[in-house]
C-alpha positions as CSV (number, residue, x, y, z in Angstrom):
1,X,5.3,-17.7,5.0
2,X,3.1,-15.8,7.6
3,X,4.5,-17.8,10.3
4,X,8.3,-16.8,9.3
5,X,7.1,-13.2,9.0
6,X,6.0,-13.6,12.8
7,X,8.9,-14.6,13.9
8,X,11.2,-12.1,12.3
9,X,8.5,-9.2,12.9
10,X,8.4,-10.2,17.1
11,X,10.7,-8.7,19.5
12,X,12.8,-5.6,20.3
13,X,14.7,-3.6,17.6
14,X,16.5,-0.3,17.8
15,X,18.8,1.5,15.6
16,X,21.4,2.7,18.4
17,X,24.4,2.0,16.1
18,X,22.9,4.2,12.8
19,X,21.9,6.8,15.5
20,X,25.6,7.1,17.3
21,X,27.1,7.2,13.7
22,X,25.3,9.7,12.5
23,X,23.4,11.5,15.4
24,X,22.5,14.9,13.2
25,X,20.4,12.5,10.6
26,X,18.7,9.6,13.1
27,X,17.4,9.9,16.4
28,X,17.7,7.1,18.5
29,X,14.4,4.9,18.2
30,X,13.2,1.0,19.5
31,X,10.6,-0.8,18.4
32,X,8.9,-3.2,20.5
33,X,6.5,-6.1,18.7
34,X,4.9,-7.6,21.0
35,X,2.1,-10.3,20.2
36,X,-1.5,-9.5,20.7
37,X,-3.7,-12.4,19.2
38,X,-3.0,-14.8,16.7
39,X,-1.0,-13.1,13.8
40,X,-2.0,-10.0,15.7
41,X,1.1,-7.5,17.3
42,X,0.7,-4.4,19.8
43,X,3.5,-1.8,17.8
44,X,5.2,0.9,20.2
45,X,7.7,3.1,18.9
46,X,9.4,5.1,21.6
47,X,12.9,7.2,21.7
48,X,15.4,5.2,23.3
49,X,16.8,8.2,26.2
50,X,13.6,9.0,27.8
51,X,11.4,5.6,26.9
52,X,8.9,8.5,25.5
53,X,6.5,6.9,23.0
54,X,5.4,8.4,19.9
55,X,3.3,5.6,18.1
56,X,1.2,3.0,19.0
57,X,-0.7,0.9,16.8
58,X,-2.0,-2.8,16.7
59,X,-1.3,-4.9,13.4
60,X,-3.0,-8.1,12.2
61,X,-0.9,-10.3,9.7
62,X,-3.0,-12.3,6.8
63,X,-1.6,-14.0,4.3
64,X,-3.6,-12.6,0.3
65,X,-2.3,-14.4,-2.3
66,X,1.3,-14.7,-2.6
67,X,2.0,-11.8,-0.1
68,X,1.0,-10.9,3.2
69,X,-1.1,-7.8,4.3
70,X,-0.7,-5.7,7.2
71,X,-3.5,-4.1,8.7
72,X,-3.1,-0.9,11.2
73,X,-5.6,-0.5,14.1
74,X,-5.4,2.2,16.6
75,X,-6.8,0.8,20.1
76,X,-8.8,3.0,22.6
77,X,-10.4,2.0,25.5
78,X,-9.9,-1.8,24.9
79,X,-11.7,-1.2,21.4
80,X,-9.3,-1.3,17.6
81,X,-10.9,1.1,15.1
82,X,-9.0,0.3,11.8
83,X,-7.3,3.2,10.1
84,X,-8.6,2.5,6.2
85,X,-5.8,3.1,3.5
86,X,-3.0,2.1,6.1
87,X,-2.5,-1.0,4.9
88,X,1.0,-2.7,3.8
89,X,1.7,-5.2,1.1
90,X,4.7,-7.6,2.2
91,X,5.9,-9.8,-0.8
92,X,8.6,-12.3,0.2
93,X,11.8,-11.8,-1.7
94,X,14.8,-14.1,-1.1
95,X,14.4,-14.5,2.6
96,X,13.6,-10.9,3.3
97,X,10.1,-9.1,3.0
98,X,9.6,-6.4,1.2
99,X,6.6,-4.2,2.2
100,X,5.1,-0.8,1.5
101,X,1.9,0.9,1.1
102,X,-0.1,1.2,-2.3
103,X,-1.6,4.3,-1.7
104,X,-2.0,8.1,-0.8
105,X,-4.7,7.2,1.3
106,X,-3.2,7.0,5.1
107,X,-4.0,10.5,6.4
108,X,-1.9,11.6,9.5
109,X,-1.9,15.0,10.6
110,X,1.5,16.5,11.6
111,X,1.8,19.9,13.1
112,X,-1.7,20.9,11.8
113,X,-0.9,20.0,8.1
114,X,-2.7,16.9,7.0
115,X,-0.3,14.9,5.4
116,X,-0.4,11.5,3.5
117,X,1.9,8.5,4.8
118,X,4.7,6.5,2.4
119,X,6.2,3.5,4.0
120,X,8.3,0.8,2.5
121,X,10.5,-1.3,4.7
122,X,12.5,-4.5,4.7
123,X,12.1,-7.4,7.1
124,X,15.3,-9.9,7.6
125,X,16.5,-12.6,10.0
126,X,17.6,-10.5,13.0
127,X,16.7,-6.3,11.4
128,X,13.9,-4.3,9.9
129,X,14.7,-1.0,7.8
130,X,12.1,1.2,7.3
131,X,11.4,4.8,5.9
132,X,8.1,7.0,6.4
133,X,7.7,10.0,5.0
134,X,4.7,12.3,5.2
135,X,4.0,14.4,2.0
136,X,1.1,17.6,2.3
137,X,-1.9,16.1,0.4
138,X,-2.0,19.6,-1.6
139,X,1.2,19.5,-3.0
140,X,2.6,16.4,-2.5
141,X,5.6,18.4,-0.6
142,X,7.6,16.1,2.1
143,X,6.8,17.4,5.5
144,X,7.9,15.0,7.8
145,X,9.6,11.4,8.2
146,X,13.1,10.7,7.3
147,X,14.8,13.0,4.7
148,X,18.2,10.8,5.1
149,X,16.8,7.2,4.2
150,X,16.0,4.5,6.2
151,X,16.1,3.6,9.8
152,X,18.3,0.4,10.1
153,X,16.7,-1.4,13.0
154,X,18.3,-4.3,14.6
155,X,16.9,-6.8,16.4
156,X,17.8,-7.2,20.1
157,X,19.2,-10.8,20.7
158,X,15.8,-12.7,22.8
């Protein structure tokens, strides 16, 4: 399972077509997976125009039970510090996985408001679709992250 996971998580993926259809709801964003270790990935999300990144983590894959776990590590200096509560569940349904996080517990801050972080996402042969939405911790508002659903991200042929 972990090793199928891998192979659809690795590579290039944009959502150019969802972004040209409806431009006012999806800016125009590629993923790039690229391995790190073993069952380990290096995570860039940039806009597609100007190349200018946005978010870069590191990920380790294990396999807990029936599912697989995601782990999110921010790297500085050649060092990973691992950002507790940020972790993703993937169960494998069909031949997709399914994954999203479990708690309120992945604090980002985002334009001086601390905000928690809600993923869930889909992983296929060949696309990954994924929502994230930031809610205030206060009030449990949405402040930030798609307000329009989820990013369809295809994968670039190798």
């Amino acid at each position: 399972m972990i090793d199928k996971f891998c192979e659809y998580f690795e590579g290039t993926f944009d959502n150019k077509m969802q972004a040209m259809t409806n431009p006012a709801q999806f800016a125009m964003i590629e993923l790039l997976h690229t391995p790190y270790d073993e069952y380990m990935f290096q995570c860039v999300q940039r806009y597609c125009v100007d190349k200018r990144e946005y978010r870069k983590t590191v990920i380790s894959v294990s396999e807990q039970d029936s599912c697989l776990l995601v782990k999110n590590f921010k790297e500085t200096d050649n060092k990973l510090t691992y950002l507790e509560g940020c972790d993703i569940l993937f169960e494998l349904v069909g031949d997709e996985f399914h994954g999203k996080n479990l708690c309120k517990t992945c604090f980002v801050s985002w334009s001086g408001k601390d905000t928690y972080l809600q993923t869930e996402s889909i992983l296929g042969n060949g696309y990954y679709h994924v929502i994230d939405k930031g809610y205030d911790i206060n009030t449990d508002e949405h402040i930030w992250g798609s307000f329009h659903g989820q990013f369809q991200f295809v994968k670039s042929p190798h």
